[in-house]
C-alpha positions in Angstrom: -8.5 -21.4 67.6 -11.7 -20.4 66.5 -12.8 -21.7 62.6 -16.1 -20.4 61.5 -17.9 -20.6 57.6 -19.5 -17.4 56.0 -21.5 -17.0 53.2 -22.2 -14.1 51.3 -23.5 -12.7 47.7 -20.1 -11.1 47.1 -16.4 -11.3 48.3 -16.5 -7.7 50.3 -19.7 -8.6 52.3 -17.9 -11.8 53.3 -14.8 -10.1 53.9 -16.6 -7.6 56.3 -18.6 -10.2 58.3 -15.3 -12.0 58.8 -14.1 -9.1 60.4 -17.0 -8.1 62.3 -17.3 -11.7 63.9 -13.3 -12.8 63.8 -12.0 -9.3 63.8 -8.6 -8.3 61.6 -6.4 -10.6 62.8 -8.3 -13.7 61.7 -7.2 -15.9 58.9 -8.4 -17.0 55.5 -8.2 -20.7 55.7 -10.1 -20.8 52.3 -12.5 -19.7 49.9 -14.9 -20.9 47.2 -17.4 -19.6 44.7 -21.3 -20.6 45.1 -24.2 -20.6 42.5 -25.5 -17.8 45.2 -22.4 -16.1 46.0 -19.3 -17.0 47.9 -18.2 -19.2 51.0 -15.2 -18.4 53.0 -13.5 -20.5 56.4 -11.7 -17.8 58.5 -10.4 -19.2 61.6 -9.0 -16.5 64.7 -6.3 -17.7 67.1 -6.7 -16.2 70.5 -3.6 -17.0 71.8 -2.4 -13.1 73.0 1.1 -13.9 71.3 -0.2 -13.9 68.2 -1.5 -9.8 68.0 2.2 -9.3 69.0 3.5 -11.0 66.4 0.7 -9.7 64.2 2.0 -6.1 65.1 5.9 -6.3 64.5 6.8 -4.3 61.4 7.4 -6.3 58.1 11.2 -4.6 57.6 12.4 -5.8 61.4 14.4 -9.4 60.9 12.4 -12.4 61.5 13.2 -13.7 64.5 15.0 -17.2 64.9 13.7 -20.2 66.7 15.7 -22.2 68.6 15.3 -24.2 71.5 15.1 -21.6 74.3 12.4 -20.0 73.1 8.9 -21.3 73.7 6.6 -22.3 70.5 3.6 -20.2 71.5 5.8 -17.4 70.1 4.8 -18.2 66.6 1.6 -18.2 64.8 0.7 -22.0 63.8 1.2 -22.0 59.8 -1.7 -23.6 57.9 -1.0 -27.9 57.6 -2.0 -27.2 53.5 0.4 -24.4 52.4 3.9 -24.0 52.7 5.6 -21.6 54.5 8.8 -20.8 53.3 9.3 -17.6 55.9 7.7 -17.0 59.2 6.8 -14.1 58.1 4.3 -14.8 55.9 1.8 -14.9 59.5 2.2 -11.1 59.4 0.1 -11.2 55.8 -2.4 -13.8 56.8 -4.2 -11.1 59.3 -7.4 -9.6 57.3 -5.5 -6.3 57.6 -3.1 -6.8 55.4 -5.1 -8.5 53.0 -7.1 -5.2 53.3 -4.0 -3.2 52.2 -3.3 -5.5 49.0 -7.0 -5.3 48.0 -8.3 -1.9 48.8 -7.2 0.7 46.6 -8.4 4.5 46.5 -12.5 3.8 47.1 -14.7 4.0 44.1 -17.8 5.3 45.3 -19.1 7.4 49.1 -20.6 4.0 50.2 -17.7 1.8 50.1 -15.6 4.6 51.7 -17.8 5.0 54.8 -18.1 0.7 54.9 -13.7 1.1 56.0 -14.0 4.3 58.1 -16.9 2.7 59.9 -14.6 -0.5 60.5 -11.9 1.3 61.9 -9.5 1.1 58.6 -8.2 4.6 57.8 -8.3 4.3 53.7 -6.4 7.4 53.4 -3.1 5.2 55.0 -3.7 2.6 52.1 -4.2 4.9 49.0 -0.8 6.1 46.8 -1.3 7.4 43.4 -1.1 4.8 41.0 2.0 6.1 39.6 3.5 3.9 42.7 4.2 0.7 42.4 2.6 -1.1 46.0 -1.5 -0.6 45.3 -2.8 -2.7 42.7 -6.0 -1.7 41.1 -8.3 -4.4 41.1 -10.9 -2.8 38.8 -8.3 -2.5 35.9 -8.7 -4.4 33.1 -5.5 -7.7 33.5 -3.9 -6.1 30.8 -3.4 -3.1 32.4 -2.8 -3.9 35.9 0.5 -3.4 37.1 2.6 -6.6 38.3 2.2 -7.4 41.9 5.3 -7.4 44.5 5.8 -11.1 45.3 5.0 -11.6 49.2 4.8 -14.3 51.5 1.3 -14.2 51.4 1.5 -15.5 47.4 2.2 -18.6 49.0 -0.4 -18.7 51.6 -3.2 -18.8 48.4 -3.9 -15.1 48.5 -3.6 -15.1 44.6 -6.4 -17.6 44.2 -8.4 -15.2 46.3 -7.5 -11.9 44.6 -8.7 -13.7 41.1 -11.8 -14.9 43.0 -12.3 -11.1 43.6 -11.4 -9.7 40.6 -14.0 -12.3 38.9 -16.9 -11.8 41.5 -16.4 -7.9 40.9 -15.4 -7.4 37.5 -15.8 -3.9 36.4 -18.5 -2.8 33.6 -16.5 -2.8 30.5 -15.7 -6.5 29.8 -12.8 -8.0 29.0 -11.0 -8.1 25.7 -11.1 -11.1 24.1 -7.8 -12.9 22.3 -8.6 -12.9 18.8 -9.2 -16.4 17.8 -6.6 -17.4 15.0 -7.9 -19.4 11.8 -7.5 -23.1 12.4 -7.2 -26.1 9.7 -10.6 -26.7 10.6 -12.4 -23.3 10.3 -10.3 -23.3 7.2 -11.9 -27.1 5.8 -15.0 -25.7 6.8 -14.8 -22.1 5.3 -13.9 -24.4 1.5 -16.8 -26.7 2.0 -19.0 -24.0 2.5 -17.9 -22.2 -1.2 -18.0 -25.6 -2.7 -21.7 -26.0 -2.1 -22.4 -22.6 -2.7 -21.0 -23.0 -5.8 -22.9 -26.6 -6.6 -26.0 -24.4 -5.4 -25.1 -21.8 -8.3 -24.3 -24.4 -11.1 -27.7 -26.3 -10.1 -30.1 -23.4 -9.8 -28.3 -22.1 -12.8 -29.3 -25.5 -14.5 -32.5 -25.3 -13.3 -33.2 -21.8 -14.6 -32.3 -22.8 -18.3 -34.3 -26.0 -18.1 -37.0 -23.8 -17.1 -36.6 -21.4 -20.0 -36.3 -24.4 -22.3 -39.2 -25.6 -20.9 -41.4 -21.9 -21.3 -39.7 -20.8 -24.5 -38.1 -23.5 -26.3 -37.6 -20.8 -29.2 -35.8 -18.2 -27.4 -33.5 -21.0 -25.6 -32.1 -22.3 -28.8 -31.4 -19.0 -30.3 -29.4 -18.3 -27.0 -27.4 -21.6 -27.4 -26.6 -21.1 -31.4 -25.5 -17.8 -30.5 -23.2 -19.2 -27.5 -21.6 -21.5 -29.7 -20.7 -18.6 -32.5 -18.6 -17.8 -29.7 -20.7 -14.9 -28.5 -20.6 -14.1 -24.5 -23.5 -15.8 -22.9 -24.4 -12.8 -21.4 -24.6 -10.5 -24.3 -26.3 -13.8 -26.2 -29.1 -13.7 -23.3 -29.7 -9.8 -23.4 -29.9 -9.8 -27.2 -32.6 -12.6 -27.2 -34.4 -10.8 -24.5 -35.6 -8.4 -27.5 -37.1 -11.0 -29.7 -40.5 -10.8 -30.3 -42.9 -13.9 -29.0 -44.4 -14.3 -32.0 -41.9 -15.0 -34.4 -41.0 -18.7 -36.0 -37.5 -19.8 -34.7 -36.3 -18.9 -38.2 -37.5 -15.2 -38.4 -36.0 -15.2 -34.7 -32.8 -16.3 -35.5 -32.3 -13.6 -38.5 -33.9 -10.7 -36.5 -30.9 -11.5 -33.5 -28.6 -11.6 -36.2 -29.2 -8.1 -37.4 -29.2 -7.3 -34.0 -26.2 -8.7 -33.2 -24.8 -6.0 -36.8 -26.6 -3.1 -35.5 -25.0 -3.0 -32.1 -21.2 -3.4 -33.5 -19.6 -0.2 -34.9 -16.8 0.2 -37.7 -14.4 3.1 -38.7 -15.3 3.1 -42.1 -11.9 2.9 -43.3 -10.8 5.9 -41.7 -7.4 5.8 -41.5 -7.0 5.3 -45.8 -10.1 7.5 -46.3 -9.1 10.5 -44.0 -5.4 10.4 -44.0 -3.4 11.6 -41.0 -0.9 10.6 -37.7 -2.0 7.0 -36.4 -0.1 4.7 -34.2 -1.0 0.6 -34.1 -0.7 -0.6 -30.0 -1.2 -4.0 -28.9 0.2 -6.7 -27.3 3.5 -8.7 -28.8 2.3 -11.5 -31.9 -0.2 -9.7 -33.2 0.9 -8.5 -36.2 1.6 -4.9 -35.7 4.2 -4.3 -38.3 2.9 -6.5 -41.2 -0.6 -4.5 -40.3 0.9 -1.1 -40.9 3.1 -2.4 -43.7 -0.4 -3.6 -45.4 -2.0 -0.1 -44.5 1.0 1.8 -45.9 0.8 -0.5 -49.4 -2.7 1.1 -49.7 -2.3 4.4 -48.9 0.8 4.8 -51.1 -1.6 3.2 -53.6 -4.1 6.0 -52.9 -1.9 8.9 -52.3 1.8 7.8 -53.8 4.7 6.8 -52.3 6.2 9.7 -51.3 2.7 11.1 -49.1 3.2 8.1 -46.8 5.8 7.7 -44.1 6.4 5.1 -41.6 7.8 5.6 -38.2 8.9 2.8 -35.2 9.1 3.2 -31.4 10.4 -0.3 -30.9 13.9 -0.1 -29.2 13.4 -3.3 -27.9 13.1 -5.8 -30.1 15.9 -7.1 -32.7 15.5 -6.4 -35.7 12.4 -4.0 -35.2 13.6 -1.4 -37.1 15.4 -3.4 -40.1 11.9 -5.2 -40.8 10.3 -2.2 -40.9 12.7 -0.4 -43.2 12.2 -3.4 -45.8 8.7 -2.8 -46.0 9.5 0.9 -46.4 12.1 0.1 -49.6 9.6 -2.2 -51.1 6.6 0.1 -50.8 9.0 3.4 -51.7 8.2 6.0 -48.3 10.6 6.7 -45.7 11.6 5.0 -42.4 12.2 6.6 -39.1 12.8 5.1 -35.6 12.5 7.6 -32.3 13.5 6.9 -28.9 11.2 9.2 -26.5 8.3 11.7 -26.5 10.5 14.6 -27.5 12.5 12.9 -30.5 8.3 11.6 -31.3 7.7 14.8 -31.3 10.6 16.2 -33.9 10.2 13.9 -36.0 6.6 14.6 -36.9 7.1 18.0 -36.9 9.7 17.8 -40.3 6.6 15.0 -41.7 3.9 17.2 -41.3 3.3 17.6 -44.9 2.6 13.6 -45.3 -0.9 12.6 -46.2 -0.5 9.0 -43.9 2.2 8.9 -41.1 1.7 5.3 -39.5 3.4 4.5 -36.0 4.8 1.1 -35.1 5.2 0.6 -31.7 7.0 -2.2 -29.4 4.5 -5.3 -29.1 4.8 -5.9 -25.0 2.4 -7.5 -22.8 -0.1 -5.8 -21.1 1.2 -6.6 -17.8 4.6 -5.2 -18.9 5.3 -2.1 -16.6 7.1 -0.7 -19.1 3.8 -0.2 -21.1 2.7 2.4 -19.4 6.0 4.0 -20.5 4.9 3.2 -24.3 1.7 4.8 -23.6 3.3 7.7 -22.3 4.9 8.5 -25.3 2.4 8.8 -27.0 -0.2 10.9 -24.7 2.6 13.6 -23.9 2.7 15.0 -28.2 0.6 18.0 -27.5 1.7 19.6 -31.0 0.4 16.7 -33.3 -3.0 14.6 -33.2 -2.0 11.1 -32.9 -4.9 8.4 -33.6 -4.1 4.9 -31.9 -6.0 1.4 -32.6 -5.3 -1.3 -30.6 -4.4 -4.9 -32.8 -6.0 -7.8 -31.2 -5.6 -11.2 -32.5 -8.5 -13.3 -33.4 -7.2 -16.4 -31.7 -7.0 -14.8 -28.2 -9.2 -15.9 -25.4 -12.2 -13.8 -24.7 -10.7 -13.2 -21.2 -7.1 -12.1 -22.3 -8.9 -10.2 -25.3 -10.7 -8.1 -22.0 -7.8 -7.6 -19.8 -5.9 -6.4 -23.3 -8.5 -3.7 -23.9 -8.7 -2.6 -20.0 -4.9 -1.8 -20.2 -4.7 -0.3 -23.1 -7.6 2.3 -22.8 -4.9 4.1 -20.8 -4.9 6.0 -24.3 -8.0 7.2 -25.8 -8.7 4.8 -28.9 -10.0 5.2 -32.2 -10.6 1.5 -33.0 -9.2 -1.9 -32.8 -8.1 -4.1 -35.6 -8.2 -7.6 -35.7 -5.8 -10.0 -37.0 -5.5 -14.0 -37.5 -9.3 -14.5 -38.3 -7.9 -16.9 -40.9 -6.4 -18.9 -37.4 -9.3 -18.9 -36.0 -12.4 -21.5 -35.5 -14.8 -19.0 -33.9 -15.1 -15.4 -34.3 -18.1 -14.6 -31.6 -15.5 -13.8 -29.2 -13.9 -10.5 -30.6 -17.7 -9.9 -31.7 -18.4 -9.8 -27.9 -15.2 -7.7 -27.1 -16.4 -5.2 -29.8 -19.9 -5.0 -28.3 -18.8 -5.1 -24.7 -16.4 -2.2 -24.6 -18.1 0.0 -27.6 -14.5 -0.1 -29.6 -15.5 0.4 -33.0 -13.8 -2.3 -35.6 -11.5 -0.6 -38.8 -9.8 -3.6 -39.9 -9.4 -7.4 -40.3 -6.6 -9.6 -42.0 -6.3 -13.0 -42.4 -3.5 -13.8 -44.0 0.4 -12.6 -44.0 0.3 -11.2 -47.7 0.6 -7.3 -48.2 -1.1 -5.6 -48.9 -3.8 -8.5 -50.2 -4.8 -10.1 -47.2 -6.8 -7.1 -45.0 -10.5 -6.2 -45.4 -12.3 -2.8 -44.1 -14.5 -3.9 -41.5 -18.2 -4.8 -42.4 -20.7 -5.3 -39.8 -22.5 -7.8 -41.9 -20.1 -9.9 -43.6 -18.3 -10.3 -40.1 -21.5 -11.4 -38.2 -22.6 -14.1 -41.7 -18.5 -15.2 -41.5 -19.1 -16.0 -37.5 -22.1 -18.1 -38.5 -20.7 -19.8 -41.4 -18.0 -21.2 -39.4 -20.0 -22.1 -36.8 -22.1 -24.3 -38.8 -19.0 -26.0 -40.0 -18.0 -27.0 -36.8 -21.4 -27.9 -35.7 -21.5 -29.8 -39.1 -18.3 -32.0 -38.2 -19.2 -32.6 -35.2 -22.4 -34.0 -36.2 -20.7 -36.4 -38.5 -18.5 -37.3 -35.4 -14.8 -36.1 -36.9 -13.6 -35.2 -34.0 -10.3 -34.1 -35.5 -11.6 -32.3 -38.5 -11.0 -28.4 -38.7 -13.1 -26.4 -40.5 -11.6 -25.6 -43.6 -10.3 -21.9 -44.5 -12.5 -20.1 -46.6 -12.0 -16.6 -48.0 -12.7 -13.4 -45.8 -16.0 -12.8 -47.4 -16.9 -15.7 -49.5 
């Protein structure tokens, strides 16, 4: 036996000075990849039994040793591997691994490199439809499952990922998406963590600075902050105040600003008469509101001008508190179901002055809202005014989402109700401002019809200060329980 080393910068040049110096029938004893290229030991046995063997068809029955026959009959198995068959010497030769790893050429020059060794490619290549070639430029996804041969266990699967390594095709292969861990996940939440310390400090930093540049400004932007006024409209509003002024011209000059950008009604609905429907959320005080409107406008116009209709199916006792109001003040009930009975029973009050709508208080994350709404938007026949009720004690950010729902239907104006509840009234200032929703009326008490206002711009904004200054006030003198007292609307 003959055992010889080649090296080579790929796996086919080694493969084709094997052959060249061993011929086909030697053997890969074994192979290894090099900073440079590739090593292989081949070894050739030139015992002349062995080309015989080499050349018996791989369907004929092995044949059986047994002690009659001599030993030189059979090709010594490599002392590494096992050999479950005898066979698998039949798959060691360089021709057959030639078979498993040549499929149709790719290119002219690699064609004429077989037809100029002798190997007739045309023999080897099947269409790839069949199941014995194996393409080794296909991606490992792709590639079709190999039949399992003696060979396997001779190491000829190390080799063939050797090769498919050494000439991997041009596209690359895909990688395995990497899946989030516990610690890309600990990282990602110390990451926002800092960014948001980063925010909070520079933020700091930012408003140390403008106390530092314009003391003036800075504290008219805090005063207005705690009126309850959103920082961010308190910071644009200030950025309008002249340099020049004291702090106490300042602070009067943002105050009218803060009027001048709020709009009101101007007590439309008791001035101009006509269809309007309260919407809002549950609590508010939807029904005592329109009870306390109809008081006034049967004041203004007589009992029998007003009329007073409810869409609330849902609640108990909806309708029932409703009609009390409507025996006490002397106009007439109705309660409708849908758009179309809406729709009738308009049509037979058309020749009211005031017709004021009571609909179901739900949330505005109720699904069936959008049904409400409905309701309303589908009356083509009859111009139907709606004004969202807010309550004064909301927060600012349930106050926002409120108003993003229910500008499903085109609004006329908000009222607001509860002020008398409430410590701070810079927050439906801001929602007023913020969305452009022009204010027609406040209440702050459950009397009717005494306790609601027509909105002013100027007593609301002096009100918001007023009670701010009481709670700065008992602060100051460090009772921390102390409420502000109530005080009139306007007083």
């Amino acid at each position: 036996m003959k055992i010889k080393r080649f090296f080579a910068k790929d796996m086919r040049t080694a493969l084709k000075e094997v052959k060249d110096e061993l011929g086909v029938d030697a053997v890969i004893m074994s192979n290894k990849k090099l900073a440079n290229g590739v090593e292989i030991v081949a070894a050739v046995d030139y015992d002349k039994a062995a080309p015989k063997a080499a050349a018996q068809p791989q369907a004929a029955p092995a044949p059986v040793r047994n002690q009659q026959q001599p030993a030189h009959n059979f090709v010594k198995p490599e002392p590494q591997r096992a050999q479950p068959e005898p066979q698998a010497a039949v798959a060691d030769s360089l021709q057959a691994l030639l078979e498993r790893q040549s499929p149709r050429p790719r290119s002219p020059e690699l064609a004429s490199m077989f037809s100029q060794s002798g190997i007739d490619t045309s023999e080897h290549y099947q269409e790839p439809a069949q199941p014995r070639t194996t393409n080794m430029f296909a991606r490992e996804d792709e590639a079709p499952k190999r039949v399992q041969t003696q060979a396997d266990s001779l190491g000829f699967d190390d080799l063939d990922r050797d090769f498919d390594d050494l000439d991997a095709p041009v596209a690359p292969r895909p990688q395995a998406q990497n899946k989030e861990t516990a610690e890309m996940s600990a990282m990602r939440d110390e990451m926002n963590a800092i960014r948001q310390l980063l925010e909070h400090q520079v933020s700091g930093l930012m408003q140390q600075d403008m106390a530092r540049r314009d003391p003036t400004r800075a504290c008219m932007i805090d005063r207005l902050i705690g009126m309850g006024i959103d920082k961010d409209v308190a910071e644009q509003m200030a950025c309008f105040i002249p340099d020049d002024v004291s702090r106490q011209q300042g602070w009067k000059a943002l105050l009218q600003m803060v009027e001048d950008q709020m709009q009101t009604t101007n007590n439309e609905i008791l001035r101009q008469g006509g269809v309007y429907a309260l919407v809002g959320p549950t609590g508010v005080g939807k029904t005592t509101t329109v009870a306390k409107l109809a008081a006034l406008g049967a004041q203004k116009y007589g009992a029998d001008k007003v009329a007073l209709i409810t869409t609330d199916t849902y609640r108990i006792g909806a309708y029932e508190q409703l009609a009390t109001y409507g025996r006490i003040i002397g106009c007439g009930v109705k309660q409708v179901k849908d758009a179309n009975e809406l729709a009738e029973v308009l049509y037979h009050l058309r020749n009211k002055r005031l017709v004021l709508i009571d609909t179901a208080g739900m949330s505005q994350r109720d699904l069936r809202l959008t049904e409400q709404l409905n309701t309303l938007m589908r009356n083509q026949r009859v111009d139907i005014r709606s004004y969202l009720v807010l309550s004064a004690t909301a927060q600012i950010n349930v106050l926002q989402e409120t108003v993003r729902h229910f500008k499903k239907v085109q609004l006329s104006g908000c009222i607001f109700t509860k002020l008398d509840e409430s410590l701070s009234l810079g927050e439906i200032i801001s929602i007023a401002i913020q969305n452009r929703l022009p204010i027609g009326y406040l209440t702050n008490g459950q009397r009717v019809p005494e306790d609601i206002r027509v909105a002013n711009a100027e007593k609301l904004v002096k009100k918001a200060e007023q009670l701010y200054l009481k709670r700065a006030k008992a602060q100051h003198s460090r009772h921390q329980a102390v409420a502000p007292s109530t005080v009139g609307m306007y007083d």
